[in-house]
DRENDREN-751261 format. One line per 3 residues: number of its first residue (from 1); for each residue x, y, z of C-alpha. Coordinates in nm, 2 decimals, m for minus. Example, Ala and Ser with C-alpha at 12.3 -4.5 7.8 and 13.67 -1.06 7.14 Angstrom:
<robas>
1> 1.23,m0.45,0.78; 1.37,m0.11,0.71
</robas>
This chain:
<robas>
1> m3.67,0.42,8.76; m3.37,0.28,8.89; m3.49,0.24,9.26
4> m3.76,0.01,9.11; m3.49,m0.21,8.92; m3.29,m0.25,9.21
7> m3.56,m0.41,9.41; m3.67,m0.61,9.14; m3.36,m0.75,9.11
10> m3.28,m0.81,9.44; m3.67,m0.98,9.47; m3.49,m1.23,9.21
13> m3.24,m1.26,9.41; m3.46,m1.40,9.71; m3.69,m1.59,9.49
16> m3.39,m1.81,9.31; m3.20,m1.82,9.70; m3.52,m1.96,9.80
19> m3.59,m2.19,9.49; m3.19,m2.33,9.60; m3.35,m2.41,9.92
22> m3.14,m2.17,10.12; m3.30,m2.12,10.44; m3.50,m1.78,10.44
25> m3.34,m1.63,10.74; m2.98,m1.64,10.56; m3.16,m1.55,10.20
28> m3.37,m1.23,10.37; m3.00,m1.10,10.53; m2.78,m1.17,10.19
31> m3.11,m0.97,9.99; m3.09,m0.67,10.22; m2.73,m0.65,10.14
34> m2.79,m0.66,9.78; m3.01,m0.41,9.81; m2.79,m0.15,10.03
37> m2.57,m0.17,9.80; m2.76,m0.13,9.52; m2.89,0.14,9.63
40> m2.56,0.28,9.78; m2.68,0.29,10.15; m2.39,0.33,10.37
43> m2.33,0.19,10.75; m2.37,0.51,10.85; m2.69,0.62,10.68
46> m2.87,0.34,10.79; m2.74,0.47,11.14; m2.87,0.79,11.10
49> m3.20,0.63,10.97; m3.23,0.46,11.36; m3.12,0.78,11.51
52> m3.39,0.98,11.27; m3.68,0.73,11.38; m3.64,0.70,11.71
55> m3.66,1.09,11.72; m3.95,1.15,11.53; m4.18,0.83,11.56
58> m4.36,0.64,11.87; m4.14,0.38,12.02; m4.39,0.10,11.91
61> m4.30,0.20,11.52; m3.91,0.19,11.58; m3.72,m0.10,11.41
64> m3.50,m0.17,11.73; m3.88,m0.20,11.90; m4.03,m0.43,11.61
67> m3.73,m0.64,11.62; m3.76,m0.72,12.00; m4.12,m0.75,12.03
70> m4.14,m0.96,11.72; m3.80,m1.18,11.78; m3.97,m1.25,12.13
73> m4.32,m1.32,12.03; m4.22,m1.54,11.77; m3.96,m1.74,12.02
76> m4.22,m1.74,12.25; m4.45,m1.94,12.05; m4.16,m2.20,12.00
79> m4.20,m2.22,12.37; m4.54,m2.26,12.42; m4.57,m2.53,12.08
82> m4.30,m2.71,12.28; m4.47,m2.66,12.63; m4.80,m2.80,12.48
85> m4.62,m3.09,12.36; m4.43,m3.20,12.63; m4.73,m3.17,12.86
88> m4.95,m3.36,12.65; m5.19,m3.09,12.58; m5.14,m3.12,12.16
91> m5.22,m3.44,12.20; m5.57,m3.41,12.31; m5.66,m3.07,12.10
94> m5.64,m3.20,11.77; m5.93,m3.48,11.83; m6.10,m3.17,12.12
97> m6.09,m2.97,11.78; m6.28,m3.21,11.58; m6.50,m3.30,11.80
100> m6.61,m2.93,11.84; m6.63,m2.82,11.47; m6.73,m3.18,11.34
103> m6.52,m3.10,11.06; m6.17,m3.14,10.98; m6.17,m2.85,10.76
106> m6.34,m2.62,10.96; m6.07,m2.67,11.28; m5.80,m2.58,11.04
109> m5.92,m2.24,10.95; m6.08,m2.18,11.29; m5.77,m2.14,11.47
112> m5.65,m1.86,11.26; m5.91,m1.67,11.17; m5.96,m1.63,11.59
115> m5.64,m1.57,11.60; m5.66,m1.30,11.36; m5.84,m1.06,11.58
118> m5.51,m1.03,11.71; m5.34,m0.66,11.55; m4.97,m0.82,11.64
121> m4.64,m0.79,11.37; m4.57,m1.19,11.34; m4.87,m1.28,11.51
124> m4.97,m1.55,11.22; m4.74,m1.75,11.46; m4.94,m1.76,11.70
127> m5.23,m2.00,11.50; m4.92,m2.19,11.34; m4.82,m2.45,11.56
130> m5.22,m2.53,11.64; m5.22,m2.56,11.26; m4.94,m2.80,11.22
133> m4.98,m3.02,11.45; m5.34,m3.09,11.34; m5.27,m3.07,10.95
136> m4.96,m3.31,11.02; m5.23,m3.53,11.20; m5.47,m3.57,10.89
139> m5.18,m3.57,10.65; m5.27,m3.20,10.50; m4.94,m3.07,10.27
142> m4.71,m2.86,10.46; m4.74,m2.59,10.22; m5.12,m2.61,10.20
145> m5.11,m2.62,10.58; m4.90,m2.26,10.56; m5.18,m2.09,10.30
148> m5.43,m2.16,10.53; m5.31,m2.04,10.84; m5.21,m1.73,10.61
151> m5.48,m1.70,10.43; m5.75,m1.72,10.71; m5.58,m1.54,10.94
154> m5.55,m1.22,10.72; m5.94,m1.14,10.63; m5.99,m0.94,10.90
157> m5.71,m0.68,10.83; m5.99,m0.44,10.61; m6.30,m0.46,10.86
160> m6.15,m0.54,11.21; m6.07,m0.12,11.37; m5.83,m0.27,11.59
163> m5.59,m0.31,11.32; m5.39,0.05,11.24; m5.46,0.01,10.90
166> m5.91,0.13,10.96; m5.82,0.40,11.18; m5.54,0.55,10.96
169> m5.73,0.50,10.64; m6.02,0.70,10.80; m5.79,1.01,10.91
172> m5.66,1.04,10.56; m6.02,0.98,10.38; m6.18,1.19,10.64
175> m6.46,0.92,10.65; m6.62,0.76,10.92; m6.53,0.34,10.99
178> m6.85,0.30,10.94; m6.84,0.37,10.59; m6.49,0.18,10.54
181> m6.63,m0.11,10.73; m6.97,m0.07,10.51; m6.77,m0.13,10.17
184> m6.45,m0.30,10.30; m6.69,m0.59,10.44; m6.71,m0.76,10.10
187> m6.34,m0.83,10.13; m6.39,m0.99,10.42; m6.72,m1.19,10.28
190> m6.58,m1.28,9.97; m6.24,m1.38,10.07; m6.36,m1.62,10.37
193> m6.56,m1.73,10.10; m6.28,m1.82,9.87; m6.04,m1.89,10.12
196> m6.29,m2.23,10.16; m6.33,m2.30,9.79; m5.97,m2.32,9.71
199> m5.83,m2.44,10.05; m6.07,m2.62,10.23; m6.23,m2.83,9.93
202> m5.97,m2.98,9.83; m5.63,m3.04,9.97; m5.75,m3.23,10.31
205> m5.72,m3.61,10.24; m6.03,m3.85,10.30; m6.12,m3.90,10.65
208> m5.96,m4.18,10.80; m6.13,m4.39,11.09; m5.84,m4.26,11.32
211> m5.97,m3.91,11.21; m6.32,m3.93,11.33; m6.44,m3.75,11.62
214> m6.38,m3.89,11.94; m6.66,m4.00,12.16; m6.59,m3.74,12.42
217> m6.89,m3.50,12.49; m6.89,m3.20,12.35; m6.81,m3.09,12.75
220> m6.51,m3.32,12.71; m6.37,m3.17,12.41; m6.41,m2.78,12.52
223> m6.21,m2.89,12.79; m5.89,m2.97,12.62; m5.99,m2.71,12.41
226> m5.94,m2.44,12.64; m5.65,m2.59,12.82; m5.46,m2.53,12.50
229> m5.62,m2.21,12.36; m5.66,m2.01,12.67; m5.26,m1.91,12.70
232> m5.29,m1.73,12.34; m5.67,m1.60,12.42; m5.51,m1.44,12.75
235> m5.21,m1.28,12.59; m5.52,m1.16,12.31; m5.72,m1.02,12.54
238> m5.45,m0.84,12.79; m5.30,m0.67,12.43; m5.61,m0.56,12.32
241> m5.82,m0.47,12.65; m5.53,m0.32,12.85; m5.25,m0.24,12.53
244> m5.00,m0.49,12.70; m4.74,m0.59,12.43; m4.82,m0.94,12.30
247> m4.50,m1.07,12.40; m4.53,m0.98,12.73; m4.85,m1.12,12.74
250> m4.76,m1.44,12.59; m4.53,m1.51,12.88; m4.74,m1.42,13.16
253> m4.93,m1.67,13.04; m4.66,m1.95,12.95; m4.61,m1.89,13.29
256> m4.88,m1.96,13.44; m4.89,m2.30,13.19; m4.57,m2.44,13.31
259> m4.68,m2.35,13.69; m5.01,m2.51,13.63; m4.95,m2.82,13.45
262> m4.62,m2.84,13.76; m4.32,m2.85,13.48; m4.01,m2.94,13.64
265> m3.75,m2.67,13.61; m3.54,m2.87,13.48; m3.77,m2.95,13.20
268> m3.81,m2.58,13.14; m3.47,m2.49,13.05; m3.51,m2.79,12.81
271> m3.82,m2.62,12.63; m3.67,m2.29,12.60; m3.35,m2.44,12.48
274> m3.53,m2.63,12.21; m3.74,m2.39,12.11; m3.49,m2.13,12.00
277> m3.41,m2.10,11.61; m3.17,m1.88,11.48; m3.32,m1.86,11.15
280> m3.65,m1.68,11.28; m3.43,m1.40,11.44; m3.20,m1.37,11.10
283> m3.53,m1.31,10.90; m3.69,m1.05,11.10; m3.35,m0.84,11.16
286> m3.30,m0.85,10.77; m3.64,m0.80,10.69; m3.67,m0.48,10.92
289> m3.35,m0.38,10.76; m3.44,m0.38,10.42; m3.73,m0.16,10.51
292> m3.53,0.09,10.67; m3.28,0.11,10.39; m3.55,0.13,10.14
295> m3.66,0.44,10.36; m3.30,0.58,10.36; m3.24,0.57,10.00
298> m3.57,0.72,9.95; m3.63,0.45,9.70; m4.00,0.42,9.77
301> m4.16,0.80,9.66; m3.91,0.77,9.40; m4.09,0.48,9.23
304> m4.46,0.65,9.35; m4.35,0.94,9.13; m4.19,0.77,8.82
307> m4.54,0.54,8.81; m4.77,0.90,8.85; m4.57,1.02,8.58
310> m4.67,0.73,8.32; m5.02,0.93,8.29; m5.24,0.57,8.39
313> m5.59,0.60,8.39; m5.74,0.63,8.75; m5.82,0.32,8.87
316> m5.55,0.14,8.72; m5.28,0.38,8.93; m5.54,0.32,9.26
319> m5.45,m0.02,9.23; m5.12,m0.07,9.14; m4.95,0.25,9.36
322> m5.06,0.02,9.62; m4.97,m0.32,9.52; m4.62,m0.25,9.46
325> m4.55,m0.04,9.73; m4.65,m0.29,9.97; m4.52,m0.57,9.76
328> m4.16,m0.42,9.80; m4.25,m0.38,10.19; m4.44,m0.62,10.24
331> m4.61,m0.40,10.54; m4.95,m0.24,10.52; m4.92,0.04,10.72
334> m4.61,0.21,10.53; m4.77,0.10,10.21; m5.12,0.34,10.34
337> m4.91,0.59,10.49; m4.72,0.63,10.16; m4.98,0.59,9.91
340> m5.30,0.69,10.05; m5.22,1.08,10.06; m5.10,1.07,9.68
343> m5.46,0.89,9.59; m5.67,1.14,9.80; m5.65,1.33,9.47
346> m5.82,1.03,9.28; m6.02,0.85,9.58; m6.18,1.21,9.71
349> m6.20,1.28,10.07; m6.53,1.37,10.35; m6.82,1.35,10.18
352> m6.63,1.35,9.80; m6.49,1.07,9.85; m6.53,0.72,9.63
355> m6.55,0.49,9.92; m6.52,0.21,9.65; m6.23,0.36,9.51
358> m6.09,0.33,9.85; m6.17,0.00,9.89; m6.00,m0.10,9.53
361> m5.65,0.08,9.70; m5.70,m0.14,10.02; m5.71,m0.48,9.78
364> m5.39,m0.36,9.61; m5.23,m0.40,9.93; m5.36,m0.71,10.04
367> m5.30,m0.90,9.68; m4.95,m0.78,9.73; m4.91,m0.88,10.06
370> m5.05,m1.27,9.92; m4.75,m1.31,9.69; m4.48,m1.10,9.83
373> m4.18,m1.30,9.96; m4.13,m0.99,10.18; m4.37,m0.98,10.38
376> m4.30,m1.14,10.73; m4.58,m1.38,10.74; m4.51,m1.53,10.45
379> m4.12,m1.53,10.50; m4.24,m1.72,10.87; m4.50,m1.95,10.73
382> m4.20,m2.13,10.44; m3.95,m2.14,10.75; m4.20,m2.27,11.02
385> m4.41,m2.50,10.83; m4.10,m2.59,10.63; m4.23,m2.50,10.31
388> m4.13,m2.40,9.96; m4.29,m2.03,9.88; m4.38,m2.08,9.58
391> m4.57,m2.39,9.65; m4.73,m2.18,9.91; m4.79,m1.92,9.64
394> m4.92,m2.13,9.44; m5.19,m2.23,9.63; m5.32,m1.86,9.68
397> m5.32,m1.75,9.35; m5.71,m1.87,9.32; m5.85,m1.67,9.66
400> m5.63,m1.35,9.58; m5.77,m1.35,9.20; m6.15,m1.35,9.36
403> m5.99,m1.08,9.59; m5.87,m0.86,9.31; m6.19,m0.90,9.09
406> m6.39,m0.77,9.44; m6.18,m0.50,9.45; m6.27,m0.43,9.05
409> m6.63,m0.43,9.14; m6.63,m0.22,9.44; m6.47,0.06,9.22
412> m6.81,0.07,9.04; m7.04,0.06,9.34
</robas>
C-alpha cells in the first residue's frame, strides 16, 4: 500500500510543478527525487540497479542505452526542424501538404499516423515539428496541435507487429498475431475514428483564403513533399528493414540534407547550436530514473499484489492491473511484461484463452498511457509544442473514453 501512496504523491507533485509552469525537464528530475526518497532508494542501489540490468537484459533495454538513443533522436529532430527551416523546405510543405490531402485536417493527422509505423522510444518527435509548423500556419491551439500528433500517432501500437508490445503479448498468451491483430483491430478502427470526431472537427479555425490549396499540381506538391518527408521515411525504413537505430539513421540522412541542399558549414554549426535544449535531455534522464528506481524499490509487484488482494471481480482487475501500472511508468512494455503473466490466470492462454479479455488488458495500458504525465510523449509533446498538460489532457479525455468503452465491449465478444 505504501508504494502506491508514494507515487501518488509524487504524481501530485508533478502535476501542481507543472500547473506552476515549471518547465517539465526540471519538474520530471525534482519528482524522481521525491520519489527516491520516498521510497528510500539509495545512490548506491540505483547503481547496483544499472549494474543488475546491464547484466541480465539486451543492451537496447538498458537505461544508459534509452537515454542516448532517445537524448539523440530527439536532438536530432531539433536539427532537422531547424535544417528544414533555414533551407526553406517548411516553407513550401505546409501548402505541398494541402494541396495533397485537400484538407487541412487531414495533413495534420497524416503526418503522425505515418510516422507511427515507426516502433522508436520518443519517436512522436519525429511527426512534431511537421505538426507545428503547419498548425501554427492555420492558427490550430498549441495544445490541440500536441493531442493530435499524440493521439494519431499512437493507434497503431495494438495492431502494427513491429512494435514489442504484439510479439510479446503473443509469447505470453500463447496465441497467434493473427488472432491479437483479429480483436485488437477495433482499437485501431475505433480510435482513428474518434481521434477525428474530437480533434479534427473542431478545433481547426475556418479556412482562410491564405489557407487554400495552392495552384501547384498535384506533381508540384509531391515534390516538396518528399523533399521534406524523405530524411524521416529513410531513417524509418533503414530501422525497420535493416534494425539500424533511429538515431543513427536520422543522421545519415540529415546528412545527406545539409549536403544536398549545399549548407555552408558555417551554417551547420549554427543549426546544431540552436537546436539543442537542455530541457529535453533533463526529462528523459529523470524520467528513465524514476523507472529504474521504481524497479529498485520493488514498488511495482508490490502494488500488483496489494490490488489482487482486494478480491475485484475479473474484468475490473484486467483493466485496472494494467492502467496503473503503466500509468506509474508510463511505458508499455514493462507495464505487459509485469502484468500480463499475473492475468494469464484470468485472460487463459493457447486455445483457452479470452482473446477479448486480452484486448480489455491492452486498453488499460493505452488509456493510461493518454493521461499519464509520465509517459515520455506526453512529457515531450507540453515541452515541444509549449503546452500546458492538462489542456492537452483535456482535449483527449473524449477519444480515450470511446477507447475504454471498446475495450468493455471486446470483453464480451
Amino acid at each position: 500500500m505504501y508504494p502506491l501512496i508514494a507515487i501518488a504523491l509524487a504524481l501530485v507533485l508533478l502535476v501542481l510543478m507543472l500547473r506552476s509552469k515549471i518547465r517539465v525537464g526540471r519538474a520530471m528530475v525534482f519528482t524522481t527525487l521525491f520519489i527516491t526518497v520516498l521510497l528510500w532508494v539509495s545512490p548506491l542501489q540505483t547503481w547496483r540497479g544499472l549494474i543488475a540490468e546491464w547484466n541480465s537484459r539486451p543492451l537496447s533495454e538498458t537505461t544508459g542505452y534509452l537515454f542516448v538513443s532517445i537524448a539523440g533522436l530527439l536532438y536530432l529532430v531539433n536539427v532537422l526542424g531547424e535544417a528544414m527551416q533555414v533551407t526553406g523546405i517548411s516553407d513550401r510543405l505546409v501548402p505541398a501538404l494541402h494541396g495533397l490531402f485537400r484538407s487541412r485536417r487531414m495533413a495534420l493527422a497524416a503526418i503522425p499516423m505515418l510516422m507511427g509505423l515507426l516502433p522508436t522510444p520518443g519517436g512522436i518527435m519525429l511527426s512534431a515539428p511537421m505538426v507545428k509548423h503547419s498548425g501554427d500556419r492555420i492558427g490550430v491551439d498549441r495544445a490541440h496541435q500536441a493531442a493530435i500528433n499524440y493521439f494519431f500517432r499512437h493507434q497503431w501500437e495494438s495492431v502494427w507487429p513491429l512494435f514489442p508490445a504484439i510479439p510479446l503479448i503473443q509469447g505470453l498468451l500463447g496465441i497467434s498475431i493473427g488472432q491479437l491483430v483479429a480483436h485488437n483491430i477495433f482499437l485501431c478502427v475505433i480510435g482513428l475514428a474518434a481521434g477525428v470526431v474530437f480533434l479534427l472537427t473542431y478545433g481547426i479555425p475556418p479556412r482562410n483564403p491564405e489557407h487554400n490549396a495552392p495552384s501547384s499540381g498535384w506533381q508540384e506538391n509531391l515534390r516538396h513533399f518528399i523533399h521534406a518527408f524523405w530524411p524521416i521515411a529513410l531513417a524509418a525504413l533503414l530501422a525497420i528493414m535493416l534494425n539500424i537505430p533511429a538515431g543513427l539513421g536520422l543522421l545519415a540522412a540529415l546528412i545527406i540534407f545539409l549536403l544536398l541542399h549545399r549548407v555552408p558549414v558555417k551554417n551547420c554549426g549554427q543549426i546544431f547550436k540552436k537546436a539543442f535544449e537542455a530541457d529535453f535531455v533533463l526529462l528523459i534522464l529523470a524520467a528513465l530514473f524514476f523507472k529504474l528506481n521504481l524497479e529498485v524499490a520493488g514498488a511495482i509487484p508490490q502494488i500488483v499484489d496489494f490490488l489482487t488482494g482486494l478480491h475485484v471481480p475479473p474484468p475490473v482487475l484486467v483493466f485496472v492491473l494494467p492502467f496503473l501500472v503503466s500509468f506509474v511508468t508510463g511505458m508499455t512494455t514493462p507495464s505487459i511484461i509485469i502484468t500480463f503473466p499475473l492475468l494469464a490466470g484470468f485472460i487463459g492462454a493457447g486455445p483457452n484463452c479470452h482473446v477479448g479479455l486480452q484486448t480489455l488488458a491492452f486498453t488499460g495500458i493505452l488509456c493510461a498511457l493518454a493521461c499519464s504525465p509520465i509517459h515520455l510523449c506526453l512529457a515531450l509533446s507540453c515541452s515541444y509544442f509549449e503546452a500546458p498538460f492538462g489542456r492537452i489532457l483535456l482535449r483527449l479525455i473524449g477519444p480515450v473514453i470511446v477507447l475504454f468503452a471498446t475495450g468493455v465491449v471486446s470483453a464480451y465478444f
